[in-house]
C-alpha positions as CSV (number, residue, x, y, z in Angstrom):
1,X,-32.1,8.9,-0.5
2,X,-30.8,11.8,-1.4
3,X,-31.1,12.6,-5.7
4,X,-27.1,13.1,-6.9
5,X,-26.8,15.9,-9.2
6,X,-25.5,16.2,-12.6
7,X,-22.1,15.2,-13.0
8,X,-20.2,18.5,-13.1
9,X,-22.2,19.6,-10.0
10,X,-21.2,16.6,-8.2
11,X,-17.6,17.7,-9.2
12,X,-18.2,21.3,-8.2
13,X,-19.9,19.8,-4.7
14,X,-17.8,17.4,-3.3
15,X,-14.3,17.2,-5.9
16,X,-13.4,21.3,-7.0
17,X,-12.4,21.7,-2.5
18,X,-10.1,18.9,-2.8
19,X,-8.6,20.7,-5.4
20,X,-8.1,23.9,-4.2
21,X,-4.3,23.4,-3.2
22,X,-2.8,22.9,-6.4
23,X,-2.6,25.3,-8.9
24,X,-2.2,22.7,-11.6
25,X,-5.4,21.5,-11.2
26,X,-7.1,24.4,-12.3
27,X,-9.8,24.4,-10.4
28,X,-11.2,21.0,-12.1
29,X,-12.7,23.2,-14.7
30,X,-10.3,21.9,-17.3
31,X,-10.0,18.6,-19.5
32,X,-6.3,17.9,-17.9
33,X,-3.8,19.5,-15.2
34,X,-0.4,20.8,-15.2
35,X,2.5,19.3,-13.8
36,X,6.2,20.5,-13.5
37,X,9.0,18.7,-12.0
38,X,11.3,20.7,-9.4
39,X,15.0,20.9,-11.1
40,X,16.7,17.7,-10.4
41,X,13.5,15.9,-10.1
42,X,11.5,13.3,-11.9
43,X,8.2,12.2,-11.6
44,X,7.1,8.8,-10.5
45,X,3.8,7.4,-11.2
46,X,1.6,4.8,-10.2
47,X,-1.9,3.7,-10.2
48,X,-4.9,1.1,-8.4
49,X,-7.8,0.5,-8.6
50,X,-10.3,-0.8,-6.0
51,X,-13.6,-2.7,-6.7
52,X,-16.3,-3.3,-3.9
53,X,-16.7,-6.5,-3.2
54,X,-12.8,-7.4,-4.2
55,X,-10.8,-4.6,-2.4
56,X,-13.3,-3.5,0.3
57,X,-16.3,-5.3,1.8
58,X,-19.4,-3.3,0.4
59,X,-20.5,-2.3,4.1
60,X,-16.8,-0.5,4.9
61,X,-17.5,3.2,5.7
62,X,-17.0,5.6,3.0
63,X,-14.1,7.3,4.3
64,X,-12.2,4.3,5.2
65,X,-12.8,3.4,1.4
66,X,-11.4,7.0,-0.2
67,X,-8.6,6.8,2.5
68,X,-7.3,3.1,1.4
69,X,-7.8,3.7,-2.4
70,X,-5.7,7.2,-1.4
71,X,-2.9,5.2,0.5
72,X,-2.2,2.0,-1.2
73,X,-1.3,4.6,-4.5
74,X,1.3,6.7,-1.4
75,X,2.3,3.0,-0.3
76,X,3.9,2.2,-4.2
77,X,5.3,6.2,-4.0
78,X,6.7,5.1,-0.8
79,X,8.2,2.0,-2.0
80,X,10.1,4.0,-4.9
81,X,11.5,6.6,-2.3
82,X,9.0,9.3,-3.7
83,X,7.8,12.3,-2.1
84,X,4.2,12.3,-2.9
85,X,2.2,15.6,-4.4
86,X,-1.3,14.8,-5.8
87,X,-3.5,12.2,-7.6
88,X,-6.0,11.5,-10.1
89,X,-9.3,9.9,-8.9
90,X,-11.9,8.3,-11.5
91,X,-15.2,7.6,-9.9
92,X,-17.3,4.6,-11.3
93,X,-20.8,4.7,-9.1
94,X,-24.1,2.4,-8.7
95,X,-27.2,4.1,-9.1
96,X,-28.2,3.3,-5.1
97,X,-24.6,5.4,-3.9
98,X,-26.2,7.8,-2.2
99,X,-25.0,11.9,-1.4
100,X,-24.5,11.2,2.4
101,X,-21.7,8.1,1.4
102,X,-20.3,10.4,-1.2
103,X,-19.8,13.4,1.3
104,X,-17.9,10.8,3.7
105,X,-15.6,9.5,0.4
106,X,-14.7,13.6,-0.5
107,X,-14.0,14.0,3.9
108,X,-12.0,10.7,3.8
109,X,-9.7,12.3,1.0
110,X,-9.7,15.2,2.7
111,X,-8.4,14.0,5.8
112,X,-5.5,12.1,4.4
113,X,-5.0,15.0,1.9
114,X,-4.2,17.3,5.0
115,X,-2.2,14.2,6.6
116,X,0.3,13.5,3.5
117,X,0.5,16.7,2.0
118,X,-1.3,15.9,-1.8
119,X,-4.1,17.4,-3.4
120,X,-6.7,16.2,-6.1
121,X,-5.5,17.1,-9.3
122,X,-8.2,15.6,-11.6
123,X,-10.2,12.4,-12.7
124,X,-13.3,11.7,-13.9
125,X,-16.8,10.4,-13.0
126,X,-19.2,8.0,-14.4
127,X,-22.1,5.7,-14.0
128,X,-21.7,2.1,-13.9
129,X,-24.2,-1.1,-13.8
130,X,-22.0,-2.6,-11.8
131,X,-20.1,-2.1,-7.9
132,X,-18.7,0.9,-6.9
133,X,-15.1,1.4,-8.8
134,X,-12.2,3.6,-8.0
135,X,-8.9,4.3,-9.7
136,X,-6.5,6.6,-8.7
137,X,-3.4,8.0,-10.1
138,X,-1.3,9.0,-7.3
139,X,2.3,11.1,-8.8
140,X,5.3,12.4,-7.0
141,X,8.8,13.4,-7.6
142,X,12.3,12.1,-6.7
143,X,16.1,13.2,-7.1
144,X,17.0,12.4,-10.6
145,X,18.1,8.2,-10.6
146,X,17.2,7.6,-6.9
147,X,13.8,5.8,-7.5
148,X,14.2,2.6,-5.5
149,X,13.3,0.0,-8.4
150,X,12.3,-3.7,-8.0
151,X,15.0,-5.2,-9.9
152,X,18.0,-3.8,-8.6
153,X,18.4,-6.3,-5.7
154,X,22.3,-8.3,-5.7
155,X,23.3,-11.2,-4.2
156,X,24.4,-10.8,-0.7
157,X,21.8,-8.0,0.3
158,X,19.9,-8.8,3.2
159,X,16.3,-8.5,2.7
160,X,14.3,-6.4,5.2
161,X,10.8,-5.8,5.7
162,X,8.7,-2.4,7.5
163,X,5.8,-2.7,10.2
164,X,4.4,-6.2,11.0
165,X,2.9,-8.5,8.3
166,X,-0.1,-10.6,8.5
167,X,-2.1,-8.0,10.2
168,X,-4.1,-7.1,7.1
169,X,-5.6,-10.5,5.7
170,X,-6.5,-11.4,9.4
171,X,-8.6,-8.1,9.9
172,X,-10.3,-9.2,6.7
173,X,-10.9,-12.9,8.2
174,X,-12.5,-10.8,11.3
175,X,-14.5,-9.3,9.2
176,X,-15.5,-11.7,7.1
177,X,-16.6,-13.9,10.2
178,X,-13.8,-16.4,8.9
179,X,-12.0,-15.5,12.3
180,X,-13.1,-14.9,15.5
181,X,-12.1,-13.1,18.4
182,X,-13.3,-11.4,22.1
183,X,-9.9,-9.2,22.0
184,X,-11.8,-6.4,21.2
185,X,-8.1,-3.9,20.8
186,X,-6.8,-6.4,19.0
187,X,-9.8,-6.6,16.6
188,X,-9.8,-3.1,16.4
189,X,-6.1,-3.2,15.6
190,X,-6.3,-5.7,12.9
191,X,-9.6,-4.6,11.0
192,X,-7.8,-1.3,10.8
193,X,-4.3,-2.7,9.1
194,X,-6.6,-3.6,6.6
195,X,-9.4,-1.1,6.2
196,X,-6.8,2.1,6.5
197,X,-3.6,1.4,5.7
198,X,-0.3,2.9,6.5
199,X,1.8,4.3,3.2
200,X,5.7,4.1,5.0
201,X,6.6,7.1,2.6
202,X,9.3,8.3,5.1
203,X,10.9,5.7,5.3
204,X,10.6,5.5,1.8
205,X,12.6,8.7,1.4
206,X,15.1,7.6,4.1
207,X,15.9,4.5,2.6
208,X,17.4,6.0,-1.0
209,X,20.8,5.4,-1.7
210,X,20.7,2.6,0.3
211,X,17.8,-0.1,-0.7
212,X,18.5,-1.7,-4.1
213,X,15.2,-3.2,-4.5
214,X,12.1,-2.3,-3.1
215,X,8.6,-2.8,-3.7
216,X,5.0,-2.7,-1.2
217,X,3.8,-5.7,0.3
218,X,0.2,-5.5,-1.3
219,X,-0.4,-9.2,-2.2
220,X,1.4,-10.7,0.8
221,X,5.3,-10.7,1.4
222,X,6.2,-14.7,-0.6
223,X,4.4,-13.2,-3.3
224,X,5.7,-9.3,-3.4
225,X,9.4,-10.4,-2.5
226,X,8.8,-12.9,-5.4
227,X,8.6,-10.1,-7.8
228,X,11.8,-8.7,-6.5
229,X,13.3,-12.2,-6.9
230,X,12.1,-12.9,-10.7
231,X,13.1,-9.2,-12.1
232,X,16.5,-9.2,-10.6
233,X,16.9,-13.2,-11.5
234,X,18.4,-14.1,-8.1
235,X,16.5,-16.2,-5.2
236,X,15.2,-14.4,-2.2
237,X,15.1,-16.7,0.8
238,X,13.2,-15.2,3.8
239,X,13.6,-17.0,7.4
240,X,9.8,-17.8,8.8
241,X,11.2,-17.2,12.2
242,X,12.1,-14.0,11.8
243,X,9.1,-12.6,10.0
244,X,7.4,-9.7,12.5
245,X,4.2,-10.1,14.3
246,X,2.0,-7.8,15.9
247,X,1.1,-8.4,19.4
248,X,-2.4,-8.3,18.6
249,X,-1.6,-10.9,15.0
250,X,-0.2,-13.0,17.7
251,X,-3.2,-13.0,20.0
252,X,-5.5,-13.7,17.5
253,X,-4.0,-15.9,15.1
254,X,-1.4,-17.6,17.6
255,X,-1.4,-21.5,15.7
256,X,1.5,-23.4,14.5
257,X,0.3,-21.9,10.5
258,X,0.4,-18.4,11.6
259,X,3.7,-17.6,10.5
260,X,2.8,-18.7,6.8
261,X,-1.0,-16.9,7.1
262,X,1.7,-14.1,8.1
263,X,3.7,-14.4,5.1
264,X,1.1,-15.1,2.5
265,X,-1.3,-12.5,3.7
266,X,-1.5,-10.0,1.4
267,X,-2.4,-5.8,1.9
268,X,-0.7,-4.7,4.5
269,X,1.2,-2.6,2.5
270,X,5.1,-2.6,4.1
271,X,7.8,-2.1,2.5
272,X,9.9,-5.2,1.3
273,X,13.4,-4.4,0.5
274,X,16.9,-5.7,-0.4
275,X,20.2,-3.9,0.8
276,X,23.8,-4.6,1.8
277,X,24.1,-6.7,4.0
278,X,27.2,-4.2,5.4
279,X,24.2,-1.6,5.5
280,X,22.6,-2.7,8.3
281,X,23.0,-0.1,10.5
282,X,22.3,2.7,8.2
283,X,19.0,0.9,7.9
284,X,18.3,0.7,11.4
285,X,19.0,4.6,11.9
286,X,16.3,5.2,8.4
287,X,14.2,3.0,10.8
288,X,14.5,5.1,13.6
289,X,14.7,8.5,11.7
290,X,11.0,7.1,10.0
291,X,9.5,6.1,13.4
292,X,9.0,2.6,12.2
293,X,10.4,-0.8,13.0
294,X,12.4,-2.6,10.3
295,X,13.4,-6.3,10.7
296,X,16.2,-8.1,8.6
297,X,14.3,-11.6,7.4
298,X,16.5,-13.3,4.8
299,X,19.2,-12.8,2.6
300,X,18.9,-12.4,-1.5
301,X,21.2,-15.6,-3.0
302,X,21.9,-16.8,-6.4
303,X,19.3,-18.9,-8.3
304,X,15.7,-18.0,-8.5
305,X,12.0,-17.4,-7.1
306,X,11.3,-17.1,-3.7
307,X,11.2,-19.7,-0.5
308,X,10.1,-19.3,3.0
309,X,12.7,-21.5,5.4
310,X,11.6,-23.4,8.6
311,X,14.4,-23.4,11.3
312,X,16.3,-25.9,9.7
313,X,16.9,-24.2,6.3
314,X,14.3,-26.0,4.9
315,X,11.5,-24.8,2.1
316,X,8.4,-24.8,4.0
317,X,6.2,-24.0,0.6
318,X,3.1,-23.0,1.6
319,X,0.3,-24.2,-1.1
320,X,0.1,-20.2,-2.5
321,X,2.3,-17.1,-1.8
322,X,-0.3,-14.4,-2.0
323,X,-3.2,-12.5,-3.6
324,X,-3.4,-12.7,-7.4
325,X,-6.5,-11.6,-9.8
326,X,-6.0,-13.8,-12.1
């Protein structure tokens, strides 16, 4: 195995090029950055972090890692209505990481870097006894008081959801062994959803000034949906029926349960959102103007919490609603 160097030659090696395209980073030579928002602007911010073991299986290539930990930060910009710019990235590394994974983690950020338009703007690195850590810091900007927040759904909004959900926690069961399939595409597909995800930040953009509530689908749509339910105090019922499935969810995971694996399943970081019901339409053209599929899926009521309804209206309460660390 290759012998790291020092810390501030690892920077220099693999961090300072990732860098290069913003000026407020200052080459990484400084103990901070500089950050101004455009007039009329204001900066959103969020952060994750990702343990192996607990956010990625410790045998997922390197890029796939840098690449999730880059996108699930873009997926909670997204969410907001945010136009991404940069990110922080703080390294915690095992003694046995070794200089060939670390050059496919700096190509993985570089790749999406190029994709979504951001550049590292800072971080740190460290030893650790324990697994491979990352947090990053992901910032962006958005029209003064258009950030889409979580607790602005009203009753009578329909709630919608982006993409297809399930896909995620079913490409982990694949990988785990729990699941098993001989659709090769549709293992490919699935593994995927949940190794690389897909931030929906233009629809994000598209869907200001006309979501109320909005937040990413990280720990499965019950439990993400519930958070929009308990900070606006009203109930948000979602119909099972018309949840969204992927062809190759369906193939796979095709049981009389699937629709609550669907809706319990958590990282497949969609957008969950509440509007007008009256909106409809100027949803469906944000859809189309995006390139993604939206699906309407319940309606936001008065009362409390969160319930998934069979055909008959009736609370089908599945035994958890999604991922929690705690």
């Amino acid at each position: 195995m290759t012998e790291r160097p020092h810390e501030f030659a690892l920077i220099a090696e693999l961090f300072a090029p990732l860098a290069a395209g913003a000026s407020g980073a200052l080459g990484l030579r400084d103990d901070a950055a500089l950050l101004a928002a455009p007039d009329g602007y204001e900066i959103v911010i969020t952060t994750d972090t990702l343990v192996a073991g607990v956010h990625f299986l410790s045998d997922t290539p390197a890029d796939r890692v840098a690449r999730k930990a880059l996108r699930v930060n873009l997926s909670d910009l997204a969410a907001k209505g945010a136009e991404a710019r940069g990110y922080l990235l703080a390294l915690s590394l095992p003694g046995d990481v070794s200089m060939d994974r670390l050059h496919g983690f700096a190509d993985g950020l570089a790749a999406d870097q190029r994709m979504f338009g951001v550049s590292l703007y800072g971080g740190d690195t460290t030893a650790t006894p324990g697994p491979l850590t990352l947090t990053i810091t992901a910032f962006g900007f958005v029209p003064k008081g258009a950030m889409v927040r979580r607790d602005g759904a009203r009753a009578g909004d329909a709630v919608f959801v982006s993409g297809s959900v399930g896909d995620a926690a079913l490409g982990l069961a694949l990988l785990n062994g729990e699941r098993q399939t001989q659709d090769e595409a549709a293992r490919d597909f699935l593994t995927g959803r949940h190794q690389v995800p897909t931030p929906r930040l233009a629809l994000g953009r598209a869907l200001r000034g006309i979501a109320h509530a909005a937040l990413d689908v990280s720990d499965g749509l019950l439990a993400d949906a519930g958070h929009i339910a308990e900070t606006s105090q009203l109930r948000l019922a979602i119909d099972a029926a018309r949840l969204p499935l992927s062809d190759a969810f369906v193939r796979v995971r095709g049981d009389d349960s699937a629709r609550i694996a669907a809706a319990t399943g958590g990282d497949d970081y969609e957008i969950v959102f509440t509007a007008p019901a009256e909106a409809a339409e100027a949803v469906q053209a944000a859809a189309r103007a995006s390139g993604v599929a939206v699906t309407e899926i319940g309606r936001v009521l008065p009362g409390a919490g969160v319930a998934l309804l069979d055909a008959a209206g009736r609370d089908i309460a599945p035994e958890y609603k999604g991922f929690t660390h705690f």
